[in-house]
C-alpha positions as CSV (number, residue, x, y, z in Angstrom):
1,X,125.6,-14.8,70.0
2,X,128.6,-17.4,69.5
3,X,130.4,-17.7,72.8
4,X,131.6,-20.4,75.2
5,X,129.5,-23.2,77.2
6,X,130.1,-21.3,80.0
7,X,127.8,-18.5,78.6
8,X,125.1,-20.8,79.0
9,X,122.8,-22.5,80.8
10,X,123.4,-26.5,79.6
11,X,119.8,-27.9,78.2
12,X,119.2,-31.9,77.6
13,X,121.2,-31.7,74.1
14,X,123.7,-28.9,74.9
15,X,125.4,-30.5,77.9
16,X,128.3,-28.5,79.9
17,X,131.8,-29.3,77.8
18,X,135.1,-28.5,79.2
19,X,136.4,-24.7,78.3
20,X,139.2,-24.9,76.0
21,X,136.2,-26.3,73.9
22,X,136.7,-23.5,71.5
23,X,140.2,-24.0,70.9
24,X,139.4,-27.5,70.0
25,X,136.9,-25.9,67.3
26,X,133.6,-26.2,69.0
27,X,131.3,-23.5,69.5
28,X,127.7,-22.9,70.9
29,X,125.1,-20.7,69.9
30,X,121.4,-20.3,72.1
31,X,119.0,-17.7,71.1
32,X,116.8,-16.2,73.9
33,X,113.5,-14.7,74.3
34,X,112.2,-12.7,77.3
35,X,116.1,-14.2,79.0
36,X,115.1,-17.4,78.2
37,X,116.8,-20.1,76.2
38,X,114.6,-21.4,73.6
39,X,117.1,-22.7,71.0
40,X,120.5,-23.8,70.8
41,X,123.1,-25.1,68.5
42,X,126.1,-27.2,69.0
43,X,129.3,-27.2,66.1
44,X,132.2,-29.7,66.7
45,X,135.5,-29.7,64.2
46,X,136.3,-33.3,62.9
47,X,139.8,-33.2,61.3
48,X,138.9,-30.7,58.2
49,X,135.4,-30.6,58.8
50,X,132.7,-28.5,60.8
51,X,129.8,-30.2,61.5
52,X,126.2,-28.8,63.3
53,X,124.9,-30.9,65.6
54,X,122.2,-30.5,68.4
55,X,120.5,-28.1,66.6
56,X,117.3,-27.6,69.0
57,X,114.3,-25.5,69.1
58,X,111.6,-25.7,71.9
59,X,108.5,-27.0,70.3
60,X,106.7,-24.0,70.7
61,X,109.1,-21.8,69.6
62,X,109.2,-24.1,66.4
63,X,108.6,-22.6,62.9
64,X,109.1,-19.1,64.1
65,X,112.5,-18.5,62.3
66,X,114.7,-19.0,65.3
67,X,116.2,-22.4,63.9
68,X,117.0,-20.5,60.7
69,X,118.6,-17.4,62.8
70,X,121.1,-20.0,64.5
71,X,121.9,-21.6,61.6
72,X,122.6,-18.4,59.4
73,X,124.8,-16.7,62.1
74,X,126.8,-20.1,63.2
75,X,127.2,-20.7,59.2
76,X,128.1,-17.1,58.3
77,X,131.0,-17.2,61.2
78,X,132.2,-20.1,60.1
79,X,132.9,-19.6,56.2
80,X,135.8,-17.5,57.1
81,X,137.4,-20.8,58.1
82,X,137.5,-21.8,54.5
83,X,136.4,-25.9,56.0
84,X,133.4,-27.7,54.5
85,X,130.2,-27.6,56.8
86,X,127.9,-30.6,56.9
87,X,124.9,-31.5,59.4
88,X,123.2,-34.6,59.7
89,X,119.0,-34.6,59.7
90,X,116.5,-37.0,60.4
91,X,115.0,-38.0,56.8
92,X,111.2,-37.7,58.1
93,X,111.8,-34.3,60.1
94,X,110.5,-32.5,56.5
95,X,110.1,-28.6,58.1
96,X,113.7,-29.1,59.4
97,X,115.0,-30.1,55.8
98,X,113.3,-27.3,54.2
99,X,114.9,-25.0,56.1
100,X,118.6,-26.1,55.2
101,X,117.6,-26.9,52.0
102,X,116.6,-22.7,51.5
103,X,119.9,-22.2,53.5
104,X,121.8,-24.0,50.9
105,X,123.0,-27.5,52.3
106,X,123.1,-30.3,49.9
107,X,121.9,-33.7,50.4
108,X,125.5,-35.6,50.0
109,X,124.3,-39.1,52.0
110,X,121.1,-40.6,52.2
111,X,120.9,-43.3,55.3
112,X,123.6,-42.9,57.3
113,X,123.6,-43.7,61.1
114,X,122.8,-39.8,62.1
115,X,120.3,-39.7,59.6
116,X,120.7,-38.1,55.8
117,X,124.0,-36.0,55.4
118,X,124.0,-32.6,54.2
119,X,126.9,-30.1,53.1
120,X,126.8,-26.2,52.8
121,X,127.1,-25.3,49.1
122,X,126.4,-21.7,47.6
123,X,126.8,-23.4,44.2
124,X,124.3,-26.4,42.7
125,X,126.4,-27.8,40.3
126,X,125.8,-30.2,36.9
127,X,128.5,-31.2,35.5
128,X,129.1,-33.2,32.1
129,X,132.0,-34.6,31.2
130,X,132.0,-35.7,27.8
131,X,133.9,-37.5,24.6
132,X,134.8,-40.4,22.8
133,X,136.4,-43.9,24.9
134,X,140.1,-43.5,26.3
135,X,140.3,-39.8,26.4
136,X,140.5,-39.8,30.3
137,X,137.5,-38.9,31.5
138,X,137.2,-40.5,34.8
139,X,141.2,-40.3,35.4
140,X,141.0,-36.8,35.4
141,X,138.5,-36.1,37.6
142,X,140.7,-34.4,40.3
143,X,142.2,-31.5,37.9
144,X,138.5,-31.5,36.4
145,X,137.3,-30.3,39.3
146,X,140.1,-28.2,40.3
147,X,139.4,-26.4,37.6
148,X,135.3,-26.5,37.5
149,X,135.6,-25.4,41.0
150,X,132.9,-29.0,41.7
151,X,133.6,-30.1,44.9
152,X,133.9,-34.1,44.5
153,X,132.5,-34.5,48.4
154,X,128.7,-33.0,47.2
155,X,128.6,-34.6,43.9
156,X,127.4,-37.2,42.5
157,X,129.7,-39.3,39.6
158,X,127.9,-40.8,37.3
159,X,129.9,-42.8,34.9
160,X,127.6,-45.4,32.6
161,X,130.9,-47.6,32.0
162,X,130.7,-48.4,35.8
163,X,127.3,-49.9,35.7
164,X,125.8,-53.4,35.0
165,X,124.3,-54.5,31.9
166,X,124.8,-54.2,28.1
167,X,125.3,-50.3,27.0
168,X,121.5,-49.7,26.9
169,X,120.9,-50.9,29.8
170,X,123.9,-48.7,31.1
171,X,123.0,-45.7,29.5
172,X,119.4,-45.7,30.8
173,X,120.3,-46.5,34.5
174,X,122.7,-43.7,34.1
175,X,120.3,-41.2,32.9
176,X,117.6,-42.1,35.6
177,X,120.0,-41.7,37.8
178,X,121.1,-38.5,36.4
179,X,117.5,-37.5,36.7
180,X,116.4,-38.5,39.8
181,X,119.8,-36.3,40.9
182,X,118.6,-33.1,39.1
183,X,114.8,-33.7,40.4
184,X,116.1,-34.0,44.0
185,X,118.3,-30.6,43.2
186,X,121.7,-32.5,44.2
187,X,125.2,-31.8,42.6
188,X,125.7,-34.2,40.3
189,X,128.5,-34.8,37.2
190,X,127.9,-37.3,34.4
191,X,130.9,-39.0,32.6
192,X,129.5,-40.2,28.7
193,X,130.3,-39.1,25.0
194,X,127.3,-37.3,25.1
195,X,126.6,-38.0,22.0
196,X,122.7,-36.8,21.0
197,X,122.2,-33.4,20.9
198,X,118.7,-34.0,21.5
199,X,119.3,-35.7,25.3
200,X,122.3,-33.2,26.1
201,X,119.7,-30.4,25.2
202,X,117.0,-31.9,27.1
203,X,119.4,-33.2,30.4
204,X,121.0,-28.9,30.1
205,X,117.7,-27.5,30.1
206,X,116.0,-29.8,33.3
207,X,119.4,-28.5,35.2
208,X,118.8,-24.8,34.7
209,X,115.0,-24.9,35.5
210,X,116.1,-26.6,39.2
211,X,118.4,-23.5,39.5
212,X,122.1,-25.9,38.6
213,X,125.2,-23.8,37.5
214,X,125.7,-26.0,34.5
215,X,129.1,-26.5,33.2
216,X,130.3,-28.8,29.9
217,X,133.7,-30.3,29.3
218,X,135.1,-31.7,26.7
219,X,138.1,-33.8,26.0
220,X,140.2,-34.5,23.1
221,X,143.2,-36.8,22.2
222,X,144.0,-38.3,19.0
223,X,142.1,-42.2,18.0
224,X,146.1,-43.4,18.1
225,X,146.5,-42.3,22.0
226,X,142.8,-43.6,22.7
227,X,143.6,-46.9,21.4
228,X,147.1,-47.1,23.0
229,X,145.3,-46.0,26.2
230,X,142.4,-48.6,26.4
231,X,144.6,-51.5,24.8
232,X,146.0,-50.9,28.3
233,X,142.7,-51.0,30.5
234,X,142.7,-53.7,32.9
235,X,138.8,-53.1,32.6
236,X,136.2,-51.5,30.6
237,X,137.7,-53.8,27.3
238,X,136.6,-51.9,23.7
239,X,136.6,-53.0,20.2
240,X,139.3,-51.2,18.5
241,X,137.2,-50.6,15.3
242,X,133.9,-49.3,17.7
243,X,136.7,-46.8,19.3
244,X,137.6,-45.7,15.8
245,X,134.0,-45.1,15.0
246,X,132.7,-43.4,18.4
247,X,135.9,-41.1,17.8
248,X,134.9,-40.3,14.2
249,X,131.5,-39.4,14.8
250,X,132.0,-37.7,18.0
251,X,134.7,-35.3,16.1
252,X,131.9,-34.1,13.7
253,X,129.7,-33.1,16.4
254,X,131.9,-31.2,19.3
255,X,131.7,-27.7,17.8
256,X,128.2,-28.4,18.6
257,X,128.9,-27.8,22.3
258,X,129.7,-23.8,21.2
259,X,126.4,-22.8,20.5
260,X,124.6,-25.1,22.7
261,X,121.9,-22.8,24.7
262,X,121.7,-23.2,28.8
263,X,125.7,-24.1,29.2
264,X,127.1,-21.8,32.0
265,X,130.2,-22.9,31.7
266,X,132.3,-24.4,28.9
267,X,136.2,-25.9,29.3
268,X,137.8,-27.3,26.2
269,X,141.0,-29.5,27.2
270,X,143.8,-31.3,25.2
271,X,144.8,-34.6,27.2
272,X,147.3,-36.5,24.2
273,X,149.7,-36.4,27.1
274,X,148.7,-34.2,30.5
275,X,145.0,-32.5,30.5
276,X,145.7,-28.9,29.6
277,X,143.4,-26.4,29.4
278,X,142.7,-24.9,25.6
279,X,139.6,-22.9,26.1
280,X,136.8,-21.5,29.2
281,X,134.1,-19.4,29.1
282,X,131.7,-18.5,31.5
283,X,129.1,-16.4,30.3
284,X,131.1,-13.3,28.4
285,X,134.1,-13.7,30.2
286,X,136.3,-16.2,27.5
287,X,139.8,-17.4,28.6
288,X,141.8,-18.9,25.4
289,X,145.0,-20.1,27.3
290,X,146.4,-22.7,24.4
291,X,144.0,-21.8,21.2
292,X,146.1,-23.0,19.2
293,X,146.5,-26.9,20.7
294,X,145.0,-29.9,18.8
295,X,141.1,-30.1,19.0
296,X,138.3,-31.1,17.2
297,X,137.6,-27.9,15.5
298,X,139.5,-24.3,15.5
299,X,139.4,-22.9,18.8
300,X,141.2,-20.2,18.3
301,X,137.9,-18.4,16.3
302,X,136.6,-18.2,19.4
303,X,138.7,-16.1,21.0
304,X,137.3,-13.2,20.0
């Protein structure tokens, strides 16, 4: 039961806290057996945040569900407050981790000074971002996720652009990094042209198996806003002709992206001045909002 500190009898980790505690958004939880305390649960409210701490079992009550109970209710009371909900664990306490993991939480930070930071997400979420250089990838990310429903907080960017090395190099740290994301079942987005088929398929098909929602956008603007656009970078510099090229062979390729197997979610946007929306489906349901707006192909016969 959720109630006030005065409810219950403080242990070492739960200690006595003044009580207009819950209208400061804190709230206790104890489970009892035989009217005795044998796990508890402290919640404290940081700005925008809930976060679990003191989340204690007595050893020999361990691995007998009653962690998971008090987790489940304390979680399930507090989605109606619409606030993310992290928790902070000890890296080596493995059963714990299992537990949130099956409950849903998220690695978001490995080795912080509480230990490794986790975030209550129904949704596991691999993102790709993709197209030619200077179509706004990164600078969009906000309305991209606004409109991916990814929460930025639990996922992973990975942009290759923003990494050392030549573009090989780039490219392969951003792929084991990609990988080591979708091994370790953690929301991650990649930011690239995606430009083989082949490593798209392969990176689409490793998401679904770990159980990711996978979603693809794609980008367009014309090679003359592109241009215009990086000619104004203060980073990232680009050969103009290599832009021309990337753009060119990108362009034959995109339709590719509508009958690409293990997408579960597909956004097509315009951005030659604001990022609008041209095309979504997710699974059956297809949304053409602007079929008719400069692309790559002919959305608009796929609104059918």
């Amino acid at each position: 039961m959720i109630g006030t500190p005065s409810q219950y009898s403080p242990s070492k980790l739960v200690g006595p806290k003044p009580p207009d505690s819950l209208e400061k958004g804190e709230y206790f939880l104890n489970i009892k057996e035989n009217n005795r305390i044998v796990g508890s649960l402290w919640v404290k409210k940081y700005k925008d945040t809930y976060v679990l701490r003191d989340v204690f079992v007595l050893p020999e009550f361990r691995g007998t569900g009653i962690g998971t109970r008090m987790v489940q209710e304390i979680t399930e009371h507090l989605k109606s407050k619409n606030l993310p909900i992290y928790l902070y664990v000890d890296p080596t306490n493995t059963q714990a981790i299992s537990v949130y993991r099956k409950l849903n939480f998220r690695l978001v930070k490995k080795g912080t000074f509480r230990g490794d930071k986790y975030v209550l997400s129904d949704a596991l979420n691999g993102l790709l971002v993709c197209g030619p250089p200077g179509i706004g990838k990164s600078s969009n990310l906000p309305k991209i996720g606004d409109a991916t429903n990814v929460n930025w907080e639990d996922t992973a960017v990975v942009d290759p652009d923003k990494l050392a090395g030549t573009h090989d190099q780039q490219s392969a740290k951003a792929f084991q990094i990609l990988s080591d994301r979708i091994r370790a079942e953690q929301s991650v987005a990649y930011i690239g042209a995606c430009h083989g088929t082949r490593g798209i398929g392969e990176i689409l098909r490793a998401m679904k198996q770990k159980g990711f929602t996978t979603k693809v956008v794609v980008i367009f603007t014309s090679v003359s806003t592109a241009l215009d656009r990086i000619a104004k970078r203060s980073n990232q510099p680009l050969d103009p002709e290599i832009t021309k090229e990337v753009h060119t062979f990108f362009s034959t390729k995109a339709e590719r992206f509508m009958t690409l197997p293990n997408i579960d979610e597909l956004y097509l946007f315009n951005n030659e001045q604001d990022l609008t929306l041209l095309f979504r489906r997710k699974s059956k349901d297809i949304l053409c909002s602007s079929p008719n707006g400069e692309f790559y192909f002919d959305v608009s016969k796929y609104c059918h």
